[in-house]
N, C-alpha and C positions, 0 to 999 in steps of 0.2 A: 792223653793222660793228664796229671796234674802238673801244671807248670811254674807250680807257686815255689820257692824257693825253700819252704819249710815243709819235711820231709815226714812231721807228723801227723798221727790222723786228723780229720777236720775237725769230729770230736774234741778232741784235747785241744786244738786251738781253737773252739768255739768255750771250753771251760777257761782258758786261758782269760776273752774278751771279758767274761758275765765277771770274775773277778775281780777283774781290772775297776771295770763301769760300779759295784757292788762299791769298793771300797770307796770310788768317787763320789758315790750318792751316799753314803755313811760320810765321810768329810763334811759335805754340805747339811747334814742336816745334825749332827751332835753338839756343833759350838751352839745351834739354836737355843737345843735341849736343854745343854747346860744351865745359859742366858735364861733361860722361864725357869730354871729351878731353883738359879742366885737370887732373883728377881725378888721374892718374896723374903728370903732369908734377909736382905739387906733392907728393902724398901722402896727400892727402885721400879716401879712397875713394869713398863717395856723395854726401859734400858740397854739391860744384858741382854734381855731378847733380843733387840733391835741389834747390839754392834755382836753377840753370837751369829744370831745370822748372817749379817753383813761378813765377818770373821768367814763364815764356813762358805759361804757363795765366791768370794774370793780364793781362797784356798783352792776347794773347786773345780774353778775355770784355771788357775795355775797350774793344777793336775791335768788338765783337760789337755794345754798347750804342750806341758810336758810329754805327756803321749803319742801327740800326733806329731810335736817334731819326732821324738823316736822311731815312731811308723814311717816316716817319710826317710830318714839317715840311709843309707845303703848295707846292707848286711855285712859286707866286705870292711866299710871306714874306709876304701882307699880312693874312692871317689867320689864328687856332691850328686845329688841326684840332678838329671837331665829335666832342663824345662821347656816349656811347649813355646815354637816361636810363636 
């Protein structure tokens, strides 16, 4: 049977992941958006493009980290997760 800990269908924790990933790659790419829409308003050519994106590529990969330490945490909290010798 299934030994995974979480007792939902795979379904729903496969809606759960695309969620997850969706808002990370909307992160990364809307400071850009912004940055080329101030861009002209101001004068600035690439400017805001450049530190938008830098902004949302950042942001990001701190989501990124964020997630995977939670993946890795033990569902319990009462114990660290075991490492490989």
């Amino acid at each position: 049977m299934n030994d995974s800990p979480d007792s939902r269908p795979p379904l729903m924790v496969a809606m759960e992941w695309i969620s997850r990933l969706t808002t990370i790659a909307v992160e990364m790419v809307i400071p850009g958006l912004i940055g080329y829409w101030i861009d002209p308003k101001l004068g600035t050519k690439p400017v805001c493009l450049i530190l938008g994106t830098i902004a949302g590529f950042s942001l990001g990969i701190w989501h990124l980290v964020q997630l995977a330490n939670a993946a890795q945490r033990p569902k319990d909290g009462n114990k660290p997760p075991e490492r490989m010798k």
